[in-house]
C-alpha positions in Angstrom: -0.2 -28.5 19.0 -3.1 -27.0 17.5 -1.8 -23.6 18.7 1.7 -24.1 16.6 -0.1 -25.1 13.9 -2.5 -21.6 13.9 0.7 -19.8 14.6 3.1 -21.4 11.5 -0.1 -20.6 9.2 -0.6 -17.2 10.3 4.0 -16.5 10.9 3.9 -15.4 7.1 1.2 -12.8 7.0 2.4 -11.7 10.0 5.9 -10.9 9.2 4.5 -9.3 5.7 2.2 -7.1 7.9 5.5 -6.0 9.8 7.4 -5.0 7.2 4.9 -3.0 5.7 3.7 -1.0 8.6 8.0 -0.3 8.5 8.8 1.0 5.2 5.5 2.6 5.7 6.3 4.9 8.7 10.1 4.4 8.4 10.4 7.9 6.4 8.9 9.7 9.6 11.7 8.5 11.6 14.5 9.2 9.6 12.9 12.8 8.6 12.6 13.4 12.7 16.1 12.8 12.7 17.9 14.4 9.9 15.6 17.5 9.4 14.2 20.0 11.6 11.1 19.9 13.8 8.9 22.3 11.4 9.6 19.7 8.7 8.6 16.9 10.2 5.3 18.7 11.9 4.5 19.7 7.9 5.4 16.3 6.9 3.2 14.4 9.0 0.0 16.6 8.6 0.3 16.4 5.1 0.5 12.6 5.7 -2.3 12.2 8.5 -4.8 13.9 5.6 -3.4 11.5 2.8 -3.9 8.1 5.5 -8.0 9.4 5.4 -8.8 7.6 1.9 -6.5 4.4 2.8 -9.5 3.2 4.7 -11.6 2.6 1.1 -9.8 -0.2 0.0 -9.2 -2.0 3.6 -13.1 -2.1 3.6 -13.4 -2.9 0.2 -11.3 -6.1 0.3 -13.2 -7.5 3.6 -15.9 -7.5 1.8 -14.2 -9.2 -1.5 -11.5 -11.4 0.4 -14.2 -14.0 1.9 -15.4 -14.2 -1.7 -11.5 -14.9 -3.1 -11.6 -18.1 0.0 -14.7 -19.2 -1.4 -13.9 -19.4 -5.0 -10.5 -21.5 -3.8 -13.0 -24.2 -2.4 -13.9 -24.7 -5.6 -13.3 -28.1 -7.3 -13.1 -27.5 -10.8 -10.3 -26.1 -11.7 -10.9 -24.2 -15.0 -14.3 -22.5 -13.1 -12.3 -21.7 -9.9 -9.9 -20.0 -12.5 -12.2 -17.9 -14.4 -14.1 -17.0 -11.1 -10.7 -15.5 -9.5 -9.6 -13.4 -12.3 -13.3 -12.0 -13.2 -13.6 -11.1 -9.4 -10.1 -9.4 -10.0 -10.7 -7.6 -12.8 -14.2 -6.2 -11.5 -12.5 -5.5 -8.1 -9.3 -3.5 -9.9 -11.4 -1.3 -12.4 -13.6 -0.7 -9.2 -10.4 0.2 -7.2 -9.0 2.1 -10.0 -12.1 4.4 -10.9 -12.3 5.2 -7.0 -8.9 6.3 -6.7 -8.8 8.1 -9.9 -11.5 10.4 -8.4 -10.0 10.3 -4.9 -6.9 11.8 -6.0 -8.0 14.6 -7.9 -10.5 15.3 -5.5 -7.9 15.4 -3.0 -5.3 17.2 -5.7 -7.8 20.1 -5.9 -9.2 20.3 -2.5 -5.6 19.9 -0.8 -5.7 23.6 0.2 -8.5 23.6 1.7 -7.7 20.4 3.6 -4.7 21.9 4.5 -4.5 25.5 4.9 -5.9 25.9 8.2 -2.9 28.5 8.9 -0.7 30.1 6.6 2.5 28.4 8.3 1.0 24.9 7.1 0.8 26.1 3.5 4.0 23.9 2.6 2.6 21.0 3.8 0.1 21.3 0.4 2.5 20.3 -2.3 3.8 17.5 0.0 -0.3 16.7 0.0 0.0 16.4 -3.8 2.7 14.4 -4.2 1.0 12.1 -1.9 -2.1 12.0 -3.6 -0.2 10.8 -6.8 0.7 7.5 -4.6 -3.2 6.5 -4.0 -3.7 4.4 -7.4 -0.9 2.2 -6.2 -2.2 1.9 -2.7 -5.4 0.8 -3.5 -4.4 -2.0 -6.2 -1.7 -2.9 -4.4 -4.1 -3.6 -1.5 -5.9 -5.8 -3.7 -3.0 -7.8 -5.1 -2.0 -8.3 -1.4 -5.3 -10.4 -0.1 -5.5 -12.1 -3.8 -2.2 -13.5 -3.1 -3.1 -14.0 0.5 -6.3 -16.1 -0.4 -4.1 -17.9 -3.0 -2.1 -19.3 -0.2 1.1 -17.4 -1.0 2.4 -15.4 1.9 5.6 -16.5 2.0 6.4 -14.4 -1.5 4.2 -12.1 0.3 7.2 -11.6 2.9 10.0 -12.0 0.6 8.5 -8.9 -1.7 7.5 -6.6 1.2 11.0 -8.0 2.9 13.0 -7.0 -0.1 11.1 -3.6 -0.5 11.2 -2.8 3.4 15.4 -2.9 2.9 15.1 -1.0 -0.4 13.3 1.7 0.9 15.6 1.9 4.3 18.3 2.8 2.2 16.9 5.5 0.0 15.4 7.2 3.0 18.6 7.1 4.7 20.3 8.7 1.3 17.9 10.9 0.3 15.7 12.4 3.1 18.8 14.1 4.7 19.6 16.1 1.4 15.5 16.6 0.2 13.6 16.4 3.3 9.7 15.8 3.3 9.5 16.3 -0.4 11.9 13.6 -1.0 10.3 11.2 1.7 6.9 12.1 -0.2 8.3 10.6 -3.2 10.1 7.6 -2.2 6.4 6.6 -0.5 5.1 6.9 -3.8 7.7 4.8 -5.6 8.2 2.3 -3.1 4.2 1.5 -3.4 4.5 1.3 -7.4 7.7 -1.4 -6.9 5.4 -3.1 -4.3 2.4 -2.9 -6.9 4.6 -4.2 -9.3 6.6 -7.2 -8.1 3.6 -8.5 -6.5 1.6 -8.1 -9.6 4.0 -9.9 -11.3 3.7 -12.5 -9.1 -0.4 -12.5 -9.0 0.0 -12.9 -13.1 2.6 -15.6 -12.8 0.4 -17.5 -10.6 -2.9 -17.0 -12.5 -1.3 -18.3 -15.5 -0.2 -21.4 -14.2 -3.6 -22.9 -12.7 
């Protein structure tokens, strides 16, 4: 009994972990489908060097996430409030100012991350557009396990759900026709829809209590 009851709890998070680690590798398959095997090979390097910084905020909210449970153990309502979003705000200008440099650190240096021969110079602007993509990453991180610690993971699922689906479709349409530079982009613009709607959400929520 207690082992369904573990499972129910954790179902949610689960399922919202599985459909990001989808829309978030989905463009590789499509791309090893519909374009050639140069493409692809350019593609993923390009990606493999932009996956290096993702670590920062993964670390960054274990440390901050056990201090998000902690503040929802507290009684008082109003102080559990202004606790939450003060950790939030610190945590998202840190997150911000880190990416910020990250990505023109990475903008700048992408040559030299990348141009180990000459026939892996196209993988560079891929790089970039990449690179453009981190700011969401990060925050989007931190909206994530905010809305995770506030006991919501079942809108978790239905926005990561609804976004898996969304960017299905515009891989299928627009990878065959652009290739790498078109799956580059829709990563970027399927994080800033995921950094939206579940900031949206996070906001709703904060107003209420």
């Amino acid at each position: 009994k207690t082992a369904k009851i573990l499972f129910m709890a954790a179902l949610p998070l689960g399922i919202t972990l599985l459909f990001n680690q989808v829309y978030f590798r989905i463009d590789s398959f499509v791309l090893a489908l519909t374009r050639s095997t140069a493409e692809v090979g350019l593609y993923g390097l390009a990606y493999k060097v932009f996956e290096l910084p993702l670590v920062i905020p993964t670390f960054f909210m274990n440390s901050v996430y056990p201090l998000m449970l902690a503040q929802q153990m507290t009684q008082d309502v109003g102080r559990r409030t202004y606790e939450t979003k003060k950790l939030l705000n610190k945590s998202c200008i840190i997150l911000c100012l880190t990416s910020f440099v990250l990505s023109l650190a990475v903008w700048f240096a992408a040559p030299l991350l990348i141009y180990i021969r000459p026939e892996f110079a196209e993988s560079i602007p891929l790089l970039r557009i990449l690179t453009l993509g981190l700011p969401f990453f990060f925050l989007s991180s931190l909206v994530m396990w905010a809305l995770i610690a506030l006991g919501k993971q079942l809108v978790l699922a239905g926005i990561y759900g609804s976004l898996m689906i969304t960017t299905i479709l515009l891989d299928i349409l627009v990878i065959p026709k652009f290739g790498a530079t078109g799956a580059a982009w829709i990563t970027v613009g399927s994080e800033a829809l995921v950094l939206i709607a579940s900031g949206l959400v996070l906001r709703r929520y904060l107003k209420k209590i």
